[in-house]
BAVEXKE-942948 format. One record per residue: z, x, y of N, C-alpha, C, O in turn; residue in one letter. Coordinates in steps of 0.1 Angstrom, whole numbers, plus 5000, padded with zeros to 4 digits. Atoms other than C-alpha are relative to their C-alpha. Layout:
residues N
{node {Z, X, Y}, {Z, X, Y}, {Z, X, Y}, {Z, X, Y}, 'a'};
...
This chain:
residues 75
{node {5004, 4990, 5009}, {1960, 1506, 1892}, {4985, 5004, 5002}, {4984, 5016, 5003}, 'x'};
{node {5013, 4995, 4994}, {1923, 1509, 1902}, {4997, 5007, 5011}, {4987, 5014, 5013}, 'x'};
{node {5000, 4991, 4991}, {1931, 1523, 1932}, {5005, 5015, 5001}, {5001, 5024, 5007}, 'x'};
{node {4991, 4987, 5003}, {1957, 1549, 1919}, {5000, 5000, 4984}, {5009, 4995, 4977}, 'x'};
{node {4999, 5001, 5016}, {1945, 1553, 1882}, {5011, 5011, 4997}, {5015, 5007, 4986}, 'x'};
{node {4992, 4997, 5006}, {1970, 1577, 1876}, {5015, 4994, 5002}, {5025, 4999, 4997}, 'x'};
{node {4989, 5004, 4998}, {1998, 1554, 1887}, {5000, 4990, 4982}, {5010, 4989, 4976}, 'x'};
{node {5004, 5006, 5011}, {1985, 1534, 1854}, {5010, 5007, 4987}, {5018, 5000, 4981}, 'x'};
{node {4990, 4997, 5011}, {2004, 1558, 1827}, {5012, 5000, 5007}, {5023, 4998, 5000}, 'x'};
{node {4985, 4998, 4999}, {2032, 1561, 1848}, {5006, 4982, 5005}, {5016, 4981, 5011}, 'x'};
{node {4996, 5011, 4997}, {2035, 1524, 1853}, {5003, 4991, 4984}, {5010, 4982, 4981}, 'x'};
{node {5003, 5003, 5019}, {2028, 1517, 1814}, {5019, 5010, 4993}, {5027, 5005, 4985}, 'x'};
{node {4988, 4990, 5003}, {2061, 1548, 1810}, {5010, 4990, 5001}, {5016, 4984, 4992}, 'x'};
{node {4990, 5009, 4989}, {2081, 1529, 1834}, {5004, 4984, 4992}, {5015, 4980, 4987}, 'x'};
{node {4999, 5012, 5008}, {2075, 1493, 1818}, {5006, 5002, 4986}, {5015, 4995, 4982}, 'x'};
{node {4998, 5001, 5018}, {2078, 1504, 1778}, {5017, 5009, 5004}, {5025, 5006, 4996}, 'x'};
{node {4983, 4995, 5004}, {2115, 1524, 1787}, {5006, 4988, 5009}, {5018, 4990, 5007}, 'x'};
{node {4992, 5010, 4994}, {2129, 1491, 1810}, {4999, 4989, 4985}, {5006, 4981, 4980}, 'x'};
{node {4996, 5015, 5014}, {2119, 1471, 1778}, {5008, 5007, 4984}, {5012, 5000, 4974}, 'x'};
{node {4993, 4993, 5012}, {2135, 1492, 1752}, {5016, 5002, 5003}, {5024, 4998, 4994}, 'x'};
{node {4988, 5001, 4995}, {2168, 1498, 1773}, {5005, 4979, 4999}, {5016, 4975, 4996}, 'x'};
{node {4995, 5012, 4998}, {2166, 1454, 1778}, {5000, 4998, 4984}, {5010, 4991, 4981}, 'x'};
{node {4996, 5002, 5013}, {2164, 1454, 1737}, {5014, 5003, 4998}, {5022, 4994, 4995}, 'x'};
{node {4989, 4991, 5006}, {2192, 1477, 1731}, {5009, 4985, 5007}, {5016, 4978, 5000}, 'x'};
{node {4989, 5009, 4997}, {2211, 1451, 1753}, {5001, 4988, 4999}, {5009, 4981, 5006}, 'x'};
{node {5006, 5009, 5007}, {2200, 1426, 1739}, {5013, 4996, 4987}, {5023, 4989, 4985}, 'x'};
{node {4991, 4996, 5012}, {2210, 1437, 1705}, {5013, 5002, 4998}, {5019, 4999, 4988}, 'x'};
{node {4985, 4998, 4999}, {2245, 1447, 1719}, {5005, 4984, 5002}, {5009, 4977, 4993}, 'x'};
{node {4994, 5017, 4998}, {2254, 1410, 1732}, {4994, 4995, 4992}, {4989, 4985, 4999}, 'x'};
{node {5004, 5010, 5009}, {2239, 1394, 1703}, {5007, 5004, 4989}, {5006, 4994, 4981}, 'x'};
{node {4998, 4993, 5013}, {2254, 1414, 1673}, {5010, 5010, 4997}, {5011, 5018, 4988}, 'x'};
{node {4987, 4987, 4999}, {2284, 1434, 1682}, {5011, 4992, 5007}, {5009, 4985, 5017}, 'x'};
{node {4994, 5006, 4993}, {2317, 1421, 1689}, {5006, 5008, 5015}, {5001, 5016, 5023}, 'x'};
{node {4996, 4998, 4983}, {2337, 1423, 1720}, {5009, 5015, 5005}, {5010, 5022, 5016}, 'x'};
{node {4998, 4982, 4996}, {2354, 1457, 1713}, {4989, 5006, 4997}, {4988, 5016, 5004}, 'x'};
{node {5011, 4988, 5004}, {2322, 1473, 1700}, {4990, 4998, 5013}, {4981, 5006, 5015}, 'x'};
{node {5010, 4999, 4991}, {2305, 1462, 1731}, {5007, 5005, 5011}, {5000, 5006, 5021}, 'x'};
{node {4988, 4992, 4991}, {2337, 1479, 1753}, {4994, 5013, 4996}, {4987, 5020, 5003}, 'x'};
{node {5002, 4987, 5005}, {2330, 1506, 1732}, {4989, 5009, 5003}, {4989, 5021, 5005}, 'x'};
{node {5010, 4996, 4996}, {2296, 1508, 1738}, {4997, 5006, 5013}, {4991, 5016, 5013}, 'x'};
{node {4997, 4998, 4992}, {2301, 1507, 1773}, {5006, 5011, 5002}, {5001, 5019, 5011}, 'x'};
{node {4996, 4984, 5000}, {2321, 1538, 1770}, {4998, 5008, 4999}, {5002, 5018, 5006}, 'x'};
{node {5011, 4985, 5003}, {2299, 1560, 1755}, {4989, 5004, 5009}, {4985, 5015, 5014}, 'x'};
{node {5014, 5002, 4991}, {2267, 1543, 1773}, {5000, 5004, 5014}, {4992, 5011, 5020}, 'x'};
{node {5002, 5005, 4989}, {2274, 1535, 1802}, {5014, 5006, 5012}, {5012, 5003, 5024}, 'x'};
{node {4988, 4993, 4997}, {2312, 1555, 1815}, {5000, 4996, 5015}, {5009, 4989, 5020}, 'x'};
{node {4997, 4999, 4986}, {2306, 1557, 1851}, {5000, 4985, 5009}, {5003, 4983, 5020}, 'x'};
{node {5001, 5013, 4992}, {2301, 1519, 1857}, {5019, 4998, 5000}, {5024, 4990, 5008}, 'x'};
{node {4990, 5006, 4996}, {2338, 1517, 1853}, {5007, 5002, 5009}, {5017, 4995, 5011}, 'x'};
{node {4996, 4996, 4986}, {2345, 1535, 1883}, {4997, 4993, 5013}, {5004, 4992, 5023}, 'x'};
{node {5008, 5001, 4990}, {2320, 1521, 1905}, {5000, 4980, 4999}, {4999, 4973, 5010}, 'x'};
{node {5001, 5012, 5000}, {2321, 1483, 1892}, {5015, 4988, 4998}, {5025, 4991, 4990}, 'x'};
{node {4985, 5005, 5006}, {2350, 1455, 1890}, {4999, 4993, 4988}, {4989, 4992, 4981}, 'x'};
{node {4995, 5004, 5014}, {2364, 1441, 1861}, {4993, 4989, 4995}, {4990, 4986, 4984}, 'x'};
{node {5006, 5015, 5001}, {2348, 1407, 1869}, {4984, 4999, 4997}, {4978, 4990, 4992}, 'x'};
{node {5010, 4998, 4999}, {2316, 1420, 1873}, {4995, 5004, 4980}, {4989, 4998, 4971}, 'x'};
{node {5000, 4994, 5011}, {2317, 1442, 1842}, {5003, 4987, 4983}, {4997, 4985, 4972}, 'x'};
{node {4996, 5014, 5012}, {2330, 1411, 1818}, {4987, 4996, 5002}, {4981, 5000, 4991}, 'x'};
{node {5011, 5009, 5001}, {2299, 1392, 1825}, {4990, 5007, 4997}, {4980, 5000, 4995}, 'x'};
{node {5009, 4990, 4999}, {2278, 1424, 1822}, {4997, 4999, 4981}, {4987, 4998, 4974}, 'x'};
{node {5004, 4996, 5014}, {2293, 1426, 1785}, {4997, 4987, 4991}, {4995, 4987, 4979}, 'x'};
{node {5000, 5016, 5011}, {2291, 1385, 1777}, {5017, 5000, 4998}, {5021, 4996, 4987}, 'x'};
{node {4986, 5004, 5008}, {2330, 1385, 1778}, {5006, 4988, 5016}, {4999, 4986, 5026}, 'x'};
{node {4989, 5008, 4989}, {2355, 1363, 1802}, {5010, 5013, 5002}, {5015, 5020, 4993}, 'x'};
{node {4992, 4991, 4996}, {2374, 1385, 1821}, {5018, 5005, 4994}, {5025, 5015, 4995}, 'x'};
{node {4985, 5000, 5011}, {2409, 1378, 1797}, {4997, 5003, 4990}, {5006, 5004, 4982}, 'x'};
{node {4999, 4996, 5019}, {2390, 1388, 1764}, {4993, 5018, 5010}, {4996, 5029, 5004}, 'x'};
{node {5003, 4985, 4994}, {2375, 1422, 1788}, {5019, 5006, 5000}, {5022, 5017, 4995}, 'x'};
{node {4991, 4995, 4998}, {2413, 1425, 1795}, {5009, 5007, 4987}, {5015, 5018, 4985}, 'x'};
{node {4993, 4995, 5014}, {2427, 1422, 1761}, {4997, 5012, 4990}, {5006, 5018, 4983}, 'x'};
{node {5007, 4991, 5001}, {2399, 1447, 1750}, {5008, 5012, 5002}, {5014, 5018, 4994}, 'x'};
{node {4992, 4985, 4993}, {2412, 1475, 1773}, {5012, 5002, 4999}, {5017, 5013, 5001}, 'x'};
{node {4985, 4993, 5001}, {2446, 1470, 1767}, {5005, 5005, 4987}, {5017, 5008, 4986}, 'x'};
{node {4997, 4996, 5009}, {2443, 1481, 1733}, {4994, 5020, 5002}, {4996, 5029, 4994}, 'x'};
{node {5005, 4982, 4999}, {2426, 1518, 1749}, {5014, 5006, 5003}, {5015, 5019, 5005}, 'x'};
């Protein structure tokens, strides 16, 4: 930052939106059950279910891959 004072607000930007996104997910795996956090995922996040597996994605939302399953098979 002393070298590149303007990298300072954009490093300050950068840090306060990575901790506000780690809240929100936070908040989701602490306080939301296991469909509302599918759900969330749906709205939020859509394209990870193309790009990621099932196994990956369960641990992403705090579930075991058989309560992820039972989840989806109610869509």
């Amino acid at each position: 930052y002393n070298t590149f004072p303007e990298m300072n607000k954009l490093g300050r930007v950068l840090l306060e939106q990575y901790y506000l996104n780690l809240e929100e997910r936070l908040r989701v795996l602490q306080f939301q059950t296991a469909t509302q956090r599918y759900n969330y995922l749906l709205e939020n996040k859509p394209y990870l279910l193309q790009r990621v597996n099932l196994g990956h994605l369960a641990s992403y939302l705090g579930l075991t891959p058989e309560t992820l399953s039972r989840v989806r098979k109610t869509y």
